[in-house]
Biopython code that builds the backbone (N, CA, C, O; Angstrom):
import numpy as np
from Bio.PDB.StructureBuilder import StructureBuilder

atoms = [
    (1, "UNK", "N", (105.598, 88.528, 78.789)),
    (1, "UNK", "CA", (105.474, 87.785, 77.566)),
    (1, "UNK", "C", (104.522, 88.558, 76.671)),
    (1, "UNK", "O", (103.519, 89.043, 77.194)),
    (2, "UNK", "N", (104.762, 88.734, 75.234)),
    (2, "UNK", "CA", (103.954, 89.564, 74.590)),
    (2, "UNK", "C", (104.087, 88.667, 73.141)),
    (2, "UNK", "O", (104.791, 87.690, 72.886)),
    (3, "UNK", "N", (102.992, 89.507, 72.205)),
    (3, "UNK", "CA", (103.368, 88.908, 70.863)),
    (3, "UNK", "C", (102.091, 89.984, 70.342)),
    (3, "UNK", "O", (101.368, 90.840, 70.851)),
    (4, "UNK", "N", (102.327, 89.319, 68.919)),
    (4, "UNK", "CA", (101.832, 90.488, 67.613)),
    (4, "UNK", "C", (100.252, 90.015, 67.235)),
    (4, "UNK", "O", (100.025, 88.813, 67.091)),
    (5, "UNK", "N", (98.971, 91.194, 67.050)),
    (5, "UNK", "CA", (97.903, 90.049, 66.129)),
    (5, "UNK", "C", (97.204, 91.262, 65.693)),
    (5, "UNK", "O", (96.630, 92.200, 66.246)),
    (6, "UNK", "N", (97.431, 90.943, 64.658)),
    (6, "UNK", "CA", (96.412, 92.543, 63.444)),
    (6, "UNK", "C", (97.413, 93.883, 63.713)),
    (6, "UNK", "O", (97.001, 94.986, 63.353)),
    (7, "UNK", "N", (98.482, 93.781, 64.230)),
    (7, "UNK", "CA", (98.850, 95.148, 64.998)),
    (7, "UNK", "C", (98.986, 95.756, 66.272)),
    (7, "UNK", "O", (99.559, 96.759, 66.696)),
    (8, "UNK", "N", (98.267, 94.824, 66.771)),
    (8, "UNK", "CA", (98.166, 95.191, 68.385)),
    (8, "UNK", "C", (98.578, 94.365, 69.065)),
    (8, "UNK", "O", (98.305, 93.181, 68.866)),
    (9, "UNK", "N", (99.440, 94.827, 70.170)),
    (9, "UNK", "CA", (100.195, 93.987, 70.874)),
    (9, "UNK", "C", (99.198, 92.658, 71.804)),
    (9, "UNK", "O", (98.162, 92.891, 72.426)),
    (10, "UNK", "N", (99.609, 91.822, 71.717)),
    (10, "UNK", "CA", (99.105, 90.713, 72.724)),
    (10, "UNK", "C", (99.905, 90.238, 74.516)),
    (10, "UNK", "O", (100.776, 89.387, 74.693)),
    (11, "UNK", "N", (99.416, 90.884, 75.310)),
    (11, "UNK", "CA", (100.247, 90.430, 76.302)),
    (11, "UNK", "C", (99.525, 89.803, 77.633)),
    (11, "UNK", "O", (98.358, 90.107, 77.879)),
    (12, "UNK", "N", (100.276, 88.900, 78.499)),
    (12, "UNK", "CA", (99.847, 88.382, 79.229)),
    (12, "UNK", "C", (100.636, 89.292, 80.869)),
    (12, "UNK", "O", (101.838, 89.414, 81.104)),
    (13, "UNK", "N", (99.730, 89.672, 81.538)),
    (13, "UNK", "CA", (100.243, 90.154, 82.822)),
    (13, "UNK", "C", (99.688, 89.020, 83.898)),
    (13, "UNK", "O", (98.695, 88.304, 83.768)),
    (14, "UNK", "N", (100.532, 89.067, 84.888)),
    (14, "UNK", "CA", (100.194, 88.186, 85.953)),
    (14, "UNK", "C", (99.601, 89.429, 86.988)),
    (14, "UNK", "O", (100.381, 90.382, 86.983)),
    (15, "UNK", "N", (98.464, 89.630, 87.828)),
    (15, "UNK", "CA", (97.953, 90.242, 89.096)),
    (15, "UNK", "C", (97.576, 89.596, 89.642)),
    (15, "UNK", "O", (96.770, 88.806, 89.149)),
    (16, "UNK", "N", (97.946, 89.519, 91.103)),
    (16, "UNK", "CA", (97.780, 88.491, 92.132)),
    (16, "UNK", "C", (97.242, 86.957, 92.117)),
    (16, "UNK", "O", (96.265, 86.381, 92.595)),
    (17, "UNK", "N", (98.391, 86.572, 91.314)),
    (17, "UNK", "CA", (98.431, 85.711, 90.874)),
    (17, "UNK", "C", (97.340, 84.900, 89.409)),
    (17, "UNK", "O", (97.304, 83.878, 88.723)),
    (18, "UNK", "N", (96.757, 85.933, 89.565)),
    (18, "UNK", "CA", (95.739, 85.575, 88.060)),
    (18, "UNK", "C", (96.189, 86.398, 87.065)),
    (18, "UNK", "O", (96.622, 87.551, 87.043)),
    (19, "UNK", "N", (95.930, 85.290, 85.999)),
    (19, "UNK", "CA", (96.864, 85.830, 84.450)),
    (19, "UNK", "C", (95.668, 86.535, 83.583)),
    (19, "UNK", "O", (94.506, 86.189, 83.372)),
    (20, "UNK", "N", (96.335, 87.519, 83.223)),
    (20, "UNK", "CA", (95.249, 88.259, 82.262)),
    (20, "UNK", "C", (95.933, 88.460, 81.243)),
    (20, "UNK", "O", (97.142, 88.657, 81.370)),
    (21, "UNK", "N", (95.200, 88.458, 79.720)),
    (21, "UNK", "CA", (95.476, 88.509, 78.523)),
    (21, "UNK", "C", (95.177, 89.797, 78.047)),
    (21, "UNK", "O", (93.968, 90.022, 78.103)),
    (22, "UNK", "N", (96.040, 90.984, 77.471)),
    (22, "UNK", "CA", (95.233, 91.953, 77.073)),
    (22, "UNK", "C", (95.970, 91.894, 75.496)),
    (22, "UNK", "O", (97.036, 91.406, 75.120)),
    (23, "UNK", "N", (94.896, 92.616, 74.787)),
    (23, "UNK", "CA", (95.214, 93.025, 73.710)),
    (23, "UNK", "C", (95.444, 94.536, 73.803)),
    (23, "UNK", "O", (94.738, 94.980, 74.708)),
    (24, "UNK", "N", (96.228, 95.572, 73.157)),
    (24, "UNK", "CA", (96.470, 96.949, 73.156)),
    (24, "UNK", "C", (97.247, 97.501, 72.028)),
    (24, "UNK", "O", (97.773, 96.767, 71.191)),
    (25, "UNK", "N", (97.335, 99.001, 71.996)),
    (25, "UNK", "CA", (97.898, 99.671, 71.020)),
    (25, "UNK", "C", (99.491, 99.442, 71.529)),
    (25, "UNK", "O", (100.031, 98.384, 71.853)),
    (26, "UNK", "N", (99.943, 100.539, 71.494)),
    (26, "UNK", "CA", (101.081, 101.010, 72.233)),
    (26, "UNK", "C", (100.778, 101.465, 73.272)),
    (26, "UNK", "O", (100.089, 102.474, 73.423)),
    (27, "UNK", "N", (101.141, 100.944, 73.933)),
    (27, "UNK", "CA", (101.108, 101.886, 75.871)),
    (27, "UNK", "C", (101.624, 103.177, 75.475)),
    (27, "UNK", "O", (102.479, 103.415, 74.622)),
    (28, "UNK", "N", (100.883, 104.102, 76.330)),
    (28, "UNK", "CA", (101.178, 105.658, 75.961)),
    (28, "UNK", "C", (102.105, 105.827, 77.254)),
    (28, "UNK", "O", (102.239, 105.332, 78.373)),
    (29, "UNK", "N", (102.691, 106.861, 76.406)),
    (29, "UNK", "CA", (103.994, 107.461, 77.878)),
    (29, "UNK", "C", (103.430, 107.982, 78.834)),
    (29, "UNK", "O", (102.434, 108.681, 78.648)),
    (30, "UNK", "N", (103.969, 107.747, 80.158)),
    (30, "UNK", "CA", (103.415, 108.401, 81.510)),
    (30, "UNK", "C", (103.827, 109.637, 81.103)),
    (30, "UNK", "O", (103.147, 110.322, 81.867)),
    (31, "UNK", "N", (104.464, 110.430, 80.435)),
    (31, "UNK", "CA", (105.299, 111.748, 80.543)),
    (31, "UNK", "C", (103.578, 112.323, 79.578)),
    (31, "UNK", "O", (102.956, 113.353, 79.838)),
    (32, "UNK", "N", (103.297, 111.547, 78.774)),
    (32, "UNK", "CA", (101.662, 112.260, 77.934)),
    (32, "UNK", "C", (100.441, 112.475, 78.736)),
    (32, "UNK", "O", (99.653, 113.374, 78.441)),
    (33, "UNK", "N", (100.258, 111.696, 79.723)),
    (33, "UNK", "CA", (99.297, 111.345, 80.657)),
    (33, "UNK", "C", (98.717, 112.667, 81.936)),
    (33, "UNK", "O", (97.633, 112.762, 82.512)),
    (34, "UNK", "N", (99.617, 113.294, 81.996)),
    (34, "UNK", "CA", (99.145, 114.255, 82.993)),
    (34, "UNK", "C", (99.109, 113.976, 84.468)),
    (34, "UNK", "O", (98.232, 114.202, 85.301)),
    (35, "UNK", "N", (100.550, 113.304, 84.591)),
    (35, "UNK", "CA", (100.520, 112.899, 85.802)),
    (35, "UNK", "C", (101.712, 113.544, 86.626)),
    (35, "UNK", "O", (102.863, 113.465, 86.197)),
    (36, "UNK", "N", (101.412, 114.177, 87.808)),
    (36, "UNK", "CA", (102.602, 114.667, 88.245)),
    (36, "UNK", "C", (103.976, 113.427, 88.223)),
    (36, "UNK", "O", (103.945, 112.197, 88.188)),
    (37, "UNK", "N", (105.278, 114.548, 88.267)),
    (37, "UNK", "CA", (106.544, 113.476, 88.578)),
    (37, "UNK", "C", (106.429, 112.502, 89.644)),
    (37, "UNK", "O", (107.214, 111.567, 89.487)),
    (38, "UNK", "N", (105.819, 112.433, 90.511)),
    (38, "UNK", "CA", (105.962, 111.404, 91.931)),
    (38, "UNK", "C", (104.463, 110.802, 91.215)),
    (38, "UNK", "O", (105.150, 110.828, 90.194)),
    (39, "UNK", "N", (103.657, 110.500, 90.950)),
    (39, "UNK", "CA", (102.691, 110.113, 90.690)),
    (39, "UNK", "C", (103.091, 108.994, 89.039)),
    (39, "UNK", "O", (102.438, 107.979, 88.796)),
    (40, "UNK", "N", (103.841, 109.319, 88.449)),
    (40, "UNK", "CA", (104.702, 108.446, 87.232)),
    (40, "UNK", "C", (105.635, 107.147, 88.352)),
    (40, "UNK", "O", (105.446, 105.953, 88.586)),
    (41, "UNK", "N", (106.719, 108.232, 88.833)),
    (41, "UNK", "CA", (107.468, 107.504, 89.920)),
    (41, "UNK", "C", (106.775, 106.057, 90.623)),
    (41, "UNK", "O", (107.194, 104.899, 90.626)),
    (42, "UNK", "N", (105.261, 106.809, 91.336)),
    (42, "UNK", "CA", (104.631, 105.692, 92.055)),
    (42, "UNK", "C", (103.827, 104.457, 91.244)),
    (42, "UNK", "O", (103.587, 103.356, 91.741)),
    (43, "UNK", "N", (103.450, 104.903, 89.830)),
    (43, "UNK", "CA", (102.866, 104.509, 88.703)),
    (43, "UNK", "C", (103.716, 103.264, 88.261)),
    (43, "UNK", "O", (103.168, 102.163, 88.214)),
    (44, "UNK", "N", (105.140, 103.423, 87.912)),
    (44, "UNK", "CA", (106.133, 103.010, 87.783)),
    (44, "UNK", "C", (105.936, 101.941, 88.749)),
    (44, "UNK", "O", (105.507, 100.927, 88.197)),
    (45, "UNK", "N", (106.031, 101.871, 89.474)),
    (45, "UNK", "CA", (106.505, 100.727, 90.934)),
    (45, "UNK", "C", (105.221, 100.209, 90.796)),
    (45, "UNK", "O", (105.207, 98.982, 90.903)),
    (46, "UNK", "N", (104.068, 100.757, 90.584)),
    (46, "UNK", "CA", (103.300, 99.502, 90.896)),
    (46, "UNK", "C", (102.763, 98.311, 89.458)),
    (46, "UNK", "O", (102.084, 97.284, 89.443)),
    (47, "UNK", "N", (103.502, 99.128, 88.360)),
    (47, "UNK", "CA", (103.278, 98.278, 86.853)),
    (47, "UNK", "C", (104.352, 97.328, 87.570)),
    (47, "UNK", "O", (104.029, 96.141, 87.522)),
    (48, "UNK", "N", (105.601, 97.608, 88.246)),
    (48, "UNK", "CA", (107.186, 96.786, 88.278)),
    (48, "UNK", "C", (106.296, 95.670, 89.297)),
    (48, "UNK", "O", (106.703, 94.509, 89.266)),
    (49, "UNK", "N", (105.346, 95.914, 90.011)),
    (49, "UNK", "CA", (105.100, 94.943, 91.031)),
    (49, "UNK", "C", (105.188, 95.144, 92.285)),
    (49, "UNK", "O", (104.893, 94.051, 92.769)),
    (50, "UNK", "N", (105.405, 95.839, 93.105)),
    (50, "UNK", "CA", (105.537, 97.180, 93.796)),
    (50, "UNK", "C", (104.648, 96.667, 95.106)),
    (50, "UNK", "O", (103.986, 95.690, 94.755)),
    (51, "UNK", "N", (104.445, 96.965, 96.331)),
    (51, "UNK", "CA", (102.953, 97.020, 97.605)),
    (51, "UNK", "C", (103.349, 97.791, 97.747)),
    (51, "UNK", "O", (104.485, 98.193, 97.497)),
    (52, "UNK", "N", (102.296, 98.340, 98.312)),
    (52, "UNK", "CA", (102.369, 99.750, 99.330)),
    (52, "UNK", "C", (103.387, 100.073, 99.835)),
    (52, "UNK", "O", (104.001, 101.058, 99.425)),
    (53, "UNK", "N", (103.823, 99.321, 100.858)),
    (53, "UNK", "CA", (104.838, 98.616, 101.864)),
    (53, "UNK", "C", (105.830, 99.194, 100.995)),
    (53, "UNK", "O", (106.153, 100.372, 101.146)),
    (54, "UNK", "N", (106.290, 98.550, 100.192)),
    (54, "UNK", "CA", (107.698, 98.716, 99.251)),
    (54, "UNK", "C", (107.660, 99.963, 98.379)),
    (54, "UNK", "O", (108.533, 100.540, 97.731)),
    (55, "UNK", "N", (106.706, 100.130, 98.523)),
    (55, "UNK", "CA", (106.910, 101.679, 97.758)),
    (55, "UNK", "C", (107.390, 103.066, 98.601)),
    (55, "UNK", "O", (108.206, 103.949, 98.333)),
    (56, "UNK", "N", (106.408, 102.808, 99.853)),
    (56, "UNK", "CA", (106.603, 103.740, 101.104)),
    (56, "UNK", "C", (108.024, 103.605, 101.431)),
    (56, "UNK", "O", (108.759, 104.593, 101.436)),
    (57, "UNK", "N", (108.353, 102.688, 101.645)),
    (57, "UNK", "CA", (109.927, 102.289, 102.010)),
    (57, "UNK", "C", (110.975, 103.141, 101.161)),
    (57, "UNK", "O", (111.903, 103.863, 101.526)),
    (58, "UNK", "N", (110.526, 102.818, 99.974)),
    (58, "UNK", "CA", (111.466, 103.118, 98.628)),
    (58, "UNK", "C", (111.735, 104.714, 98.274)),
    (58, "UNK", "O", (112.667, 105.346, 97.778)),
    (59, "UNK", "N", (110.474, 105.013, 98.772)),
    (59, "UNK", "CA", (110.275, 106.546, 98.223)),
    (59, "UNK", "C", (110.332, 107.550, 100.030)),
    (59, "UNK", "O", (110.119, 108.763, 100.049)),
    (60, "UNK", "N", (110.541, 107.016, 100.907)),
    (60, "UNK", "CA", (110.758, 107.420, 102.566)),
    (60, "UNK", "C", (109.369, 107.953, 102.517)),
    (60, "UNK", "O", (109.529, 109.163, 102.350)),
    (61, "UNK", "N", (108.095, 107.708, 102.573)),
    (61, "UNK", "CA", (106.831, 108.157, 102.778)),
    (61, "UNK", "C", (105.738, 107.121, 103.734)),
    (61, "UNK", "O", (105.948, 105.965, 104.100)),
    (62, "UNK", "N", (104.747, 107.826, 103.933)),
    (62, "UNK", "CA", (104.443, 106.769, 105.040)),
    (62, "UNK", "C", (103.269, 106.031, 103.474)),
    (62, "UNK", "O", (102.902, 106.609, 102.451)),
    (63, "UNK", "N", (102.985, 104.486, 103.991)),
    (63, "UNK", "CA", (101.695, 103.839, 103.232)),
    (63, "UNK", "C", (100.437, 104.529, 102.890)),
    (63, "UNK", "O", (99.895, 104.446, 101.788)),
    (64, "UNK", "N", (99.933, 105.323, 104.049)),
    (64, "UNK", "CA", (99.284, 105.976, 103.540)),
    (64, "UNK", "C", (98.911, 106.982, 102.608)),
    (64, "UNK", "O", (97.865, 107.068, 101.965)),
    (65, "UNK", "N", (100.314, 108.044, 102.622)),
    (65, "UNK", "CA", (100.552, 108.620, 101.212)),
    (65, "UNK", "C", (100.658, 108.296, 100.001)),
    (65, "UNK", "O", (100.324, 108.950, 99.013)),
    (66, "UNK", "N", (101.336, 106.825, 100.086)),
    (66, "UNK", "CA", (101.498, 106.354, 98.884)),
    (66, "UNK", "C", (99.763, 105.860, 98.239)),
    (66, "UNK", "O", (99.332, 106.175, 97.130)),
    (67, "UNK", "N", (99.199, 105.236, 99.032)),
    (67, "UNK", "CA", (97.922, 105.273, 99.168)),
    (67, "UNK", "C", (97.011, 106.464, 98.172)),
    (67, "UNK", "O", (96.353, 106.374, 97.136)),
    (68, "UNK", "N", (97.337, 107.466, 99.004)),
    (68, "UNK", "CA", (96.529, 108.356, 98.104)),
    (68, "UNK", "C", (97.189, 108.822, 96.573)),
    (68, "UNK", "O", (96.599, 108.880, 95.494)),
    (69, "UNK", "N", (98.677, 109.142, 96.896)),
    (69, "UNK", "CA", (99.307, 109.028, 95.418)),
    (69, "UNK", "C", (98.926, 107.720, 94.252)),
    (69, "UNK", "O", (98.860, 107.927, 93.040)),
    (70, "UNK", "N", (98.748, 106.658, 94.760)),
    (70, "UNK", "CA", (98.179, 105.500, 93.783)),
    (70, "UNK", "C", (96.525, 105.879, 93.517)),
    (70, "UNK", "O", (96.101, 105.846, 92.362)),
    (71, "UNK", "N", (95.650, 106.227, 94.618)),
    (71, "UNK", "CA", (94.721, 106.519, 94.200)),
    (71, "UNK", "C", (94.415, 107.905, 93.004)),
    (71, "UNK", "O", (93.485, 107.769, 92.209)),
    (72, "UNK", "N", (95.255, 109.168, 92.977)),
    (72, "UNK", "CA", (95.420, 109.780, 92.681)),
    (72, "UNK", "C", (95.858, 109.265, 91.210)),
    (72, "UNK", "O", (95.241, 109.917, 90.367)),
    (73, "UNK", "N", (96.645, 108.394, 90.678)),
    (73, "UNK", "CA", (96.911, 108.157, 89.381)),
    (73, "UNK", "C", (95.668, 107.513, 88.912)),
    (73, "UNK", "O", (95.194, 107.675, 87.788)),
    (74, "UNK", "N", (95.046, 106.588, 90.077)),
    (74, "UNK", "CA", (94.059, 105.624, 89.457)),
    (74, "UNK", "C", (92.309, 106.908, 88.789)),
    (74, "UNK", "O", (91.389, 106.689, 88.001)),
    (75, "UNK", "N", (92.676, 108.095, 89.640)),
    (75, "UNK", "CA", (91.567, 108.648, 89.299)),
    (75, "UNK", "C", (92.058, 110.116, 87.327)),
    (75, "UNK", "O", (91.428, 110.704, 86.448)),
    (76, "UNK", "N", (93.275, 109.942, 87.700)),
    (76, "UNK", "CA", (93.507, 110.595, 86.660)),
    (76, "UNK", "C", (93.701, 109.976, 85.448)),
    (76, "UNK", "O", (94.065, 110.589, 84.444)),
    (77, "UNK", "N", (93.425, 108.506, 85.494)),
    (77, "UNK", "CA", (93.996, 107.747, 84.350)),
    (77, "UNK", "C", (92.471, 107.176, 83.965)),
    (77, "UNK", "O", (92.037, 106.711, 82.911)),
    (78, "UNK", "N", (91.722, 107.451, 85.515)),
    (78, "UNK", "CA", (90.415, 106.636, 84.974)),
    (78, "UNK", "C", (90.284, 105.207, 85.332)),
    (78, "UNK", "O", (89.469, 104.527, 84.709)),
    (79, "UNK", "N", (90.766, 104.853, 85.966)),
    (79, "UNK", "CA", (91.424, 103.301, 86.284)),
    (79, "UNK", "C", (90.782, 102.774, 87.853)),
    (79, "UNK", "O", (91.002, 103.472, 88.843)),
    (80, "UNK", "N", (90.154, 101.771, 87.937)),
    (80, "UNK", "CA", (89.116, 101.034, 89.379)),
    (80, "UNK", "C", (89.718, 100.393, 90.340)),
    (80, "UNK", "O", (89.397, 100.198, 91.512)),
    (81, "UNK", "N", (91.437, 99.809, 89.167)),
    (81, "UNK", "CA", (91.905, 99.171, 90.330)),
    (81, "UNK", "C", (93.822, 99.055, 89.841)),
    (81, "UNK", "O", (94.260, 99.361, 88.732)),
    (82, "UNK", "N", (94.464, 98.659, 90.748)),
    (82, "UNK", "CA", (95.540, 98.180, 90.299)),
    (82, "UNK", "C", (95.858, 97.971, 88.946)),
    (82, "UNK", "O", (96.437, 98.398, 87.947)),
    (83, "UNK", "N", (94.884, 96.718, 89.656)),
    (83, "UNK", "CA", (95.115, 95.454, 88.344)),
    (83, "UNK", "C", (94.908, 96.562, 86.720)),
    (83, "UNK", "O", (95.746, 96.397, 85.833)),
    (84, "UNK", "N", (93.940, 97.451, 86.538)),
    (84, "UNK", "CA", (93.465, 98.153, 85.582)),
    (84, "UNK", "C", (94.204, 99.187, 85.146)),
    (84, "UNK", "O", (94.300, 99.561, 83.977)),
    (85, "UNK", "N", (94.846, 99.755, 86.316)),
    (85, "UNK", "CA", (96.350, 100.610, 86.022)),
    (85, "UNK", "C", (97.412, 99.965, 85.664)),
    (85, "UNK", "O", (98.145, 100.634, 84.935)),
    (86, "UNK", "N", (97.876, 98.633, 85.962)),
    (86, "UNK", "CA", (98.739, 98.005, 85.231)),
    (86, "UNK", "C", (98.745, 97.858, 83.898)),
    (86, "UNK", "O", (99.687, 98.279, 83.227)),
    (87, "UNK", "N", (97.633, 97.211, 83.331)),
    (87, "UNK", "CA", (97.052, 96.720, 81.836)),
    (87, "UNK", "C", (97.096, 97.812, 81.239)),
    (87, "UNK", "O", (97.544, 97.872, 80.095)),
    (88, "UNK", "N", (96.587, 99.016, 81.968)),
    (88, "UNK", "CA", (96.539, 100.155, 81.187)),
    (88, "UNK", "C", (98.371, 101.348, 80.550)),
    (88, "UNK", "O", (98.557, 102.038, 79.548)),
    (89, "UNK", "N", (99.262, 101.025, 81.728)),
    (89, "UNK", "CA", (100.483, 101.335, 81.808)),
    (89, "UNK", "C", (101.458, 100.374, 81.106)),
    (89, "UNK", "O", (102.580, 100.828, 80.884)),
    (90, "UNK", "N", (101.155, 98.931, 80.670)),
    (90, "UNK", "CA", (101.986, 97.978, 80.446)),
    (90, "UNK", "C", (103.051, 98.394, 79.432)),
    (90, "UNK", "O", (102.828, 98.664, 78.252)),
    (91, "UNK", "N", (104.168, 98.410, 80.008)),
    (91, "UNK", "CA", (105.425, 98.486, 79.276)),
    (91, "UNK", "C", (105.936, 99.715, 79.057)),
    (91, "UNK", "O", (106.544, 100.052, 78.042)),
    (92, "UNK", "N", (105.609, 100.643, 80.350)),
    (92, "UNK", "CA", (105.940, 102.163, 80.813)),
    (92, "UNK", "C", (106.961, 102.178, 82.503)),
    (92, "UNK", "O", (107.619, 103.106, 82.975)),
    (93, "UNK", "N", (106.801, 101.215, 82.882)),
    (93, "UNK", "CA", (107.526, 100.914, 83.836)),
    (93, "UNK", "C", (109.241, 101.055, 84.088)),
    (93, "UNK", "O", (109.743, 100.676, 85.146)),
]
sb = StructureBuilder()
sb.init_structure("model")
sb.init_model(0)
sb.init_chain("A")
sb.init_seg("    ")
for serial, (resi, resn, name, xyz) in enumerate(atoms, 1):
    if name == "N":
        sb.init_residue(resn, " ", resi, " ")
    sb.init_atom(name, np.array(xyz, "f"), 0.0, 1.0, " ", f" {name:<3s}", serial, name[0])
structure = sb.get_structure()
């Protein structure tokens, strides 16, 4: 769910089960970001809603890789947690 105020988008994301409101520009493209191809890929799945579990599955890798590939976006984007890589990716998925 999203909407308009001064220009900047208004949107509401749900993370584990708590709703957060962000305000933002335009979400910038993962392709601008400096993120390898499997690292967008894994980026991707976890804005869509994604666990570990289902990602490892999805992509034939074990959890733990995916693990460090999520950590790996979270340190190139600058990002503490999930939840902060989502808000920050919203509507790149």
């Amino acid at each position: 769910m999203s909407g308009d105020e001064g220009g900047r988008r208004r949107h509401w994301l749900v993370v584990g089960g708590v709703v957060l409101e962000v305000l933002s520009d335009a979400a910038p493209s993962l392709d601008d970001l400096g993120l390898s191809e499997v690292e967008r890929e894994v980026a991707r799945l976890v804005v869509a809603g994604a666990t570990t579990a289902e990602i490892a599955e999805r992509r034939g890798t074990s959890p733990r890789t995916v693990e460090k590939q999520i950590a790996a976006c979270l340190r190139r984007l600058g990002a503490r947690s999930r939840a902060e890589l989502i808000v920050r990716l919203h509507g790149e998925g």
